[in-house]
Rosetta silent file (secondary structure, phi, psi, omega in degrees, C-alpha in Angstrom):
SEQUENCE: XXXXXXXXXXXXXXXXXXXXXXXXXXXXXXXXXXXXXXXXXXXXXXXXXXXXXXXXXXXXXXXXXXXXXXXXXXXXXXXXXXXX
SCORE:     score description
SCORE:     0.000 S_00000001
   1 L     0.000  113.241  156.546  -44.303   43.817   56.461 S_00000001
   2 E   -75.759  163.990 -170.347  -40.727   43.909   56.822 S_00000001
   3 E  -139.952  149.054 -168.621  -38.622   42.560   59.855 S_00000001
   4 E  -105.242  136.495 -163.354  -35.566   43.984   60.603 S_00000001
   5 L  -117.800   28.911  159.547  -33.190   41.366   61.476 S_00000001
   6 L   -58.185  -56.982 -146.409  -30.579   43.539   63.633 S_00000001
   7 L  -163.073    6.542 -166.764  -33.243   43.701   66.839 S_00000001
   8 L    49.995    6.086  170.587  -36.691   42.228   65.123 S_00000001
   9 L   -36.705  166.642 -167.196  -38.872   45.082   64.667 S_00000001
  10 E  -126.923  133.043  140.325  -41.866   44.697   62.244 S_00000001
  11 E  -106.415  130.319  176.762  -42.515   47.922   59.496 S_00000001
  12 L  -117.112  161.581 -163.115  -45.528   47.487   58.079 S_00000001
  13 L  -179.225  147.710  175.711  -46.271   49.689   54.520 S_00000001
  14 L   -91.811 -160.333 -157.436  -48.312   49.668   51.598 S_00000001
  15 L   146.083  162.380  170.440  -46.241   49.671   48.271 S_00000001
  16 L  -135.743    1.550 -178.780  -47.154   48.639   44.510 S_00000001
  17 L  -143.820  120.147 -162.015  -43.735   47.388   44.301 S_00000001
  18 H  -114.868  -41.810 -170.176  -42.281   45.071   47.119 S_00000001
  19 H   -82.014  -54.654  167.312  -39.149   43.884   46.043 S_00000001
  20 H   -17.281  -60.570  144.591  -38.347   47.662   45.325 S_00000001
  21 H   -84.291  -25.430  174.612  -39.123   48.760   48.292 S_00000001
  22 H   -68.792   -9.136  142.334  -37.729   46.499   50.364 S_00000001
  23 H   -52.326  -42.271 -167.171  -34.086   47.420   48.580 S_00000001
  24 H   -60.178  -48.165 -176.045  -35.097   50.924   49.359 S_00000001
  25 H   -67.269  -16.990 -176.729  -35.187   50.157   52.988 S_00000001
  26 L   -61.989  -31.174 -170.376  -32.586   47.842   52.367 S_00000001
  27 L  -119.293   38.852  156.303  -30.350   50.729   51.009 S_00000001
  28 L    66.040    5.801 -171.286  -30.776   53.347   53.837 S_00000001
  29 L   -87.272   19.406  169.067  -33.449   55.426   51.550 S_00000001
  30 L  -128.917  145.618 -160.575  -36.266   55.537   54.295 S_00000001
  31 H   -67.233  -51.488 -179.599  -35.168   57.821   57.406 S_00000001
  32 H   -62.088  -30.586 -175.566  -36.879   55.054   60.182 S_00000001
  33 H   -84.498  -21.978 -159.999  -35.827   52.038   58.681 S_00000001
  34 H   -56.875  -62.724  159.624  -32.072   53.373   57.961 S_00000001
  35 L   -15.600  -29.175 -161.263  -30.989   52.399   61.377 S_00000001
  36 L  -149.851   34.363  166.130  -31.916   49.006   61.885 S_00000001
  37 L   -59.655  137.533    4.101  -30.763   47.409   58.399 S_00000001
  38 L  -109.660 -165.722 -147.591  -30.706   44.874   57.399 S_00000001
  39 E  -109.000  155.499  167.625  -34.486   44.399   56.351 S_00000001
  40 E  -140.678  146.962  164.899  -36.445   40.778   55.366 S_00000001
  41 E   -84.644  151.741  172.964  -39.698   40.583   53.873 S_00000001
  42 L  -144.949   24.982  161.219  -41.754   38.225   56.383 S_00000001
  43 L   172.902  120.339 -157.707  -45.594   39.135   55.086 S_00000001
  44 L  -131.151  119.816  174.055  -46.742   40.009   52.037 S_00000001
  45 L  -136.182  157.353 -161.488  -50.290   40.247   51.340 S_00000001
  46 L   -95.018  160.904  140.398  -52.085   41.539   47.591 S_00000001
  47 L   -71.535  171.075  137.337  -55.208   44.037   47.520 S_00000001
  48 L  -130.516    7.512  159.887  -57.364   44.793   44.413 S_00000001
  49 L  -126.964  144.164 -174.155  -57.837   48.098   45.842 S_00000001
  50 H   -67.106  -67.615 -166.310  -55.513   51.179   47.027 S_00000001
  51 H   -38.274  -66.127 -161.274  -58.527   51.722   49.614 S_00000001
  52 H   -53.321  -52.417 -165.083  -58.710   48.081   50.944 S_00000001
  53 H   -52.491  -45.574 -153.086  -54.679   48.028   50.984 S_00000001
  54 H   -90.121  -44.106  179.991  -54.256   51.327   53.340 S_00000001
  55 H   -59.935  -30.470 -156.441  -57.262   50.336   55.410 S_00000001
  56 H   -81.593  -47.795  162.410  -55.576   46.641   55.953 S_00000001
  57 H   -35.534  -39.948  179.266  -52.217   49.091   56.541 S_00000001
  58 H   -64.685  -51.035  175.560  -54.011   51.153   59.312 S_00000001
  59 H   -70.385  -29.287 -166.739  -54.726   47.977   61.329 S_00000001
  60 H   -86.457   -8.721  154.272  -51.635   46.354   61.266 S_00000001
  61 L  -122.538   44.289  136.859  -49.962   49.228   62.721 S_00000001
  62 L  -102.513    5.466 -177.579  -52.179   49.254   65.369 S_00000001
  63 L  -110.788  155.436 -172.617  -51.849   45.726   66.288 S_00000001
  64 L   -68.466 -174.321 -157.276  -49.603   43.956   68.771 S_00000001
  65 H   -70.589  -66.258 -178.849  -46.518   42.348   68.366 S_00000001
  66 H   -16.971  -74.933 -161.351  -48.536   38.777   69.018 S_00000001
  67 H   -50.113  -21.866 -146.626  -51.169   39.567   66.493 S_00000001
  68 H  -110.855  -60.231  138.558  -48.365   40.370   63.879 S_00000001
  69 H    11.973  -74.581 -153.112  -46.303   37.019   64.957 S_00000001
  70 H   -91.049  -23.489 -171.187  -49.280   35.205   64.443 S_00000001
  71 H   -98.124   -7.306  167.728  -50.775   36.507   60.954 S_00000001
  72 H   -68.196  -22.997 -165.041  -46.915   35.990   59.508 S_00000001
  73 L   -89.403    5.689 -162.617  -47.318   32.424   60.351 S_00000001
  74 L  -110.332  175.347  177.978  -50.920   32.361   58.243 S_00000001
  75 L  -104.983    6.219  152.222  -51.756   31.580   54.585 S_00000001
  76 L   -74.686    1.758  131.772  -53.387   34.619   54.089 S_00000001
  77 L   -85.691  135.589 -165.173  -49.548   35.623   53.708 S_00000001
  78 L   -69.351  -21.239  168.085  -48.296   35.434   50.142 S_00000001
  79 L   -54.540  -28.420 -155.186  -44.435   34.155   51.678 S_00000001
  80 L  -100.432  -71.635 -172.361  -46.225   31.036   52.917 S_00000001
  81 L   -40.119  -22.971  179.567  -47.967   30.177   49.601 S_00000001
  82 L    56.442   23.684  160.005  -45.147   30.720   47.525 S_00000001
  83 L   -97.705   84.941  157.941  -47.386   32.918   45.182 S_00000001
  84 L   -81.239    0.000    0.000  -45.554   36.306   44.877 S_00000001
């Protein structure tokens, strides 16, 4: 999950590459994100599955702004733990 830090929006995305993409959004190469540069990672979490990742993707962009708030602040994000 990226945070935009122009107006705070949250993009959440799957990826196999993180730091990658977040230059891409970082560099104006996604059409939604181009706008509201620049970008921060604020929650990063790993899979061992594509499936697991895209399912974990589906909820988090159905969930409110609270819920998203609150799981940035948890240590089930890899940013807190300082493993990346």
């Amino acid at each position: 999950m990226i945070e935009s830090l122009t107006d705070g929006t949250l993009y959440k995305g799957y990826t196999t590459d993180f730091i990658k993409r977040v230059e891409q959004h970082n560099n104006g190469e996604s059409a939604f994100t181009s706008t509201k540069m620049p970008w921060k990672l604020v929650f990063l979490q790993k899979f061992d599955h594509k499936k697991s990742a895209l399912i974990a993707e589906k909820k988090l962009k159905r969930a409110n702004q609270k819920y998203l708030r609150w799981l940035i602040d948890q240590p089930i994000n890899l940013i807190n733990t300082h493993k990346i």
